[in-house]
N, C-alpha and C positions, 0 to 999 in steps of 0.2 A: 262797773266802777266809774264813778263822775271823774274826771282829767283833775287831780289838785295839783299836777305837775301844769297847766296851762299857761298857756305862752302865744301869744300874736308870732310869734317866727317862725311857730314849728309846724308841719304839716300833719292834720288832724287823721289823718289815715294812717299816718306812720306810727303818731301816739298811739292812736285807739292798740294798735297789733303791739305796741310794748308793753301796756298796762294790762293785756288781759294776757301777756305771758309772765307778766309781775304776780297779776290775781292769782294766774295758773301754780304757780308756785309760792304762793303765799302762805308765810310763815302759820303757826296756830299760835293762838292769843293776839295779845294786842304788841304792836311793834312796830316799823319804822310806817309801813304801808298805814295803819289805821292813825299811828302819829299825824301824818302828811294828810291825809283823813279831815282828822280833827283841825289842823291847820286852815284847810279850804274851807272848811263847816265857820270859822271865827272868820274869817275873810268876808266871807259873805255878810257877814253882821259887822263886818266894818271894821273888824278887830286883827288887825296888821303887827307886822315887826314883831319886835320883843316881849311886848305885851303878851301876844297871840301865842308866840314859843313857849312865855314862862305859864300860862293859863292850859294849854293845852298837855304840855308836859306835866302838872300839877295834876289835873284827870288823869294823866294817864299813871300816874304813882299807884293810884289808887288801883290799879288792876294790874299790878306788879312790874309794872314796866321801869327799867335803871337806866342810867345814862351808857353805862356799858352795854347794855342789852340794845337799846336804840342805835347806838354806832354799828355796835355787831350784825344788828337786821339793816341797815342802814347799805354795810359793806357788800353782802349777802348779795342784798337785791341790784347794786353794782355789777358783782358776779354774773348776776343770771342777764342780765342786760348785754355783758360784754361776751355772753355763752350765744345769745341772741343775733349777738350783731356777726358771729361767727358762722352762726347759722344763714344770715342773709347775705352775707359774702360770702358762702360756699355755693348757696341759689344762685348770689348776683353771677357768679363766674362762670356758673351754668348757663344761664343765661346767653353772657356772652359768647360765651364758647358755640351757642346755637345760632343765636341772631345776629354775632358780628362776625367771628373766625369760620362759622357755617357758610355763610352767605358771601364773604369773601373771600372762599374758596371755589362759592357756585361762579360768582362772577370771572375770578381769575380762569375758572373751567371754560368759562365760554366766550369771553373774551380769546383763548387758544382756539378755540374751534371757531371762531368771526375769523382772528387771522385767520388759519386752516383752508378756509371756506372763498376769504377774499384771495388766498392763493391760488384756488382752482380755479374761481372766477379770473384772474386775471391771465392763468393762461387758457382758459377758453375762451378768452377774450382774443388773446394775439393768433390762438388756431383758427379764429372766425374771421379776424383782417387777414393770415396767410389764404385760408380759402376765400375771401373777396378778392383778393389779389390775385390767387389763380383765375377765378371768373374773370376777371377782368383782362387777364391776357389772354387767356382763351376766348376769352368773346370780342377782343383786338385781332386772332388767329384765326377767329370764324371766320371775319368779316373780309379778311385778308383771303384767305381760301377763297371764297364766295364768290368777290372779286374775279378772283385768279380763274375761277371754274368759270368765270360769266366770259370773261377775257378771251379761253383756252375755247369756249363754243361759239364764240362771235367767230375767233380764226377757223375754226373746223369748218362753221357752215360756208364763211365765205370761199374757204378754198376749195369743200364739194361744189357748192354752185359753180365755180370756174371749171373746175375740172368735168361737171358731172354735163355742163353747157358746152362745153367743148367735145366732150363725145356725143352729142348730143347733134353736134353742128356737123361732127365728124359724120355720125349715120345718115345725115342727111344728104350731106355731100355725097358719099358713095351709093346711096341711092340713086341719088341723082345722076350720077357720072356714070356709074356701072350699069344701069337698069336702060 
């Protein structure tokens, strides 16, 4: 069916899907759809307004169409329009319901487990400065020991060598004296 509802505002994809559930549901005989029909057929040839109404409603007498009958299909196809738009705001919610309330649940999900995550990160964070910290006293306690054991063997050997020189002098002397 050609758009005789056309209009520069409306988006032509949104039409096309409301005229062929107009068609879909399109009365038998001639009536408000084949009226609005005839309407866009007189347009094209130039023949607008009142003119166009009162010409085109004149044909259509002739195939039984009344002014009550034209309102009455007129209301109808109203009806299935607003059945229509019923139908696309039950989709639309669907929709939402998938691609906004869906996905801003995934985010809120993992935005908890980012916290969750920057939580354990941050105390294996502060157990990895207490364990540099122990390294680092304990490698202040090494060096101190180290120290201390280099200290404790400088005094050991000098006081062998005194002592071990002195017995030393000592067997010599009593060799010497006694022998």
């Amino acid at each position: 069916m050609d758009n005789p509802f056309h209009d520069e505002q409306i988006d032509e994809r949104f039409a096309g899907v409301l005229l062929k559930a107009l068609e879909k549901k399109n009365l038998d005989g001639f009536d408000y759809l084949e009226f609005k029909q005839s309407l866009a057929a007189l347009d094209k040839q130039g023949i607008k307004g009142e003119t166009a109404i009162k010409s085109a409603y004149a044909m259509a007498t002739t195939m039984g169409l009344s002014i009550s009958k034209l309102v009455k299909s007129a209301e109808y196809y109203r009806k299935v329009l607003r059945d229509e738009k019923g139908q696309f705001e039950a989709s639309m919610q669907k929709h939402y319901a998938q691609n906004v309330e869906g996905k801003r649940k995934e985010t809120g999900s993992l935005n908890k487990k980012i916290a969750d995550w920057q939580g354990k990160i941050d105390q294996l964070n502060e157990q990895i400065a207490a364990a540099k910290a122990k390294i680092e006293s304990a490698d202040a306690e090494i060096d101190a020991a180290k120290k201390k054991g280099e200290e404790t063997q400088k005094g050991f050997e000098a006081a062998l060598q005194v002592i071990d020189k002195a017995i030393a002098d000592d067997i010599d002397e009593i060799k010497r004296l006694l022998s």
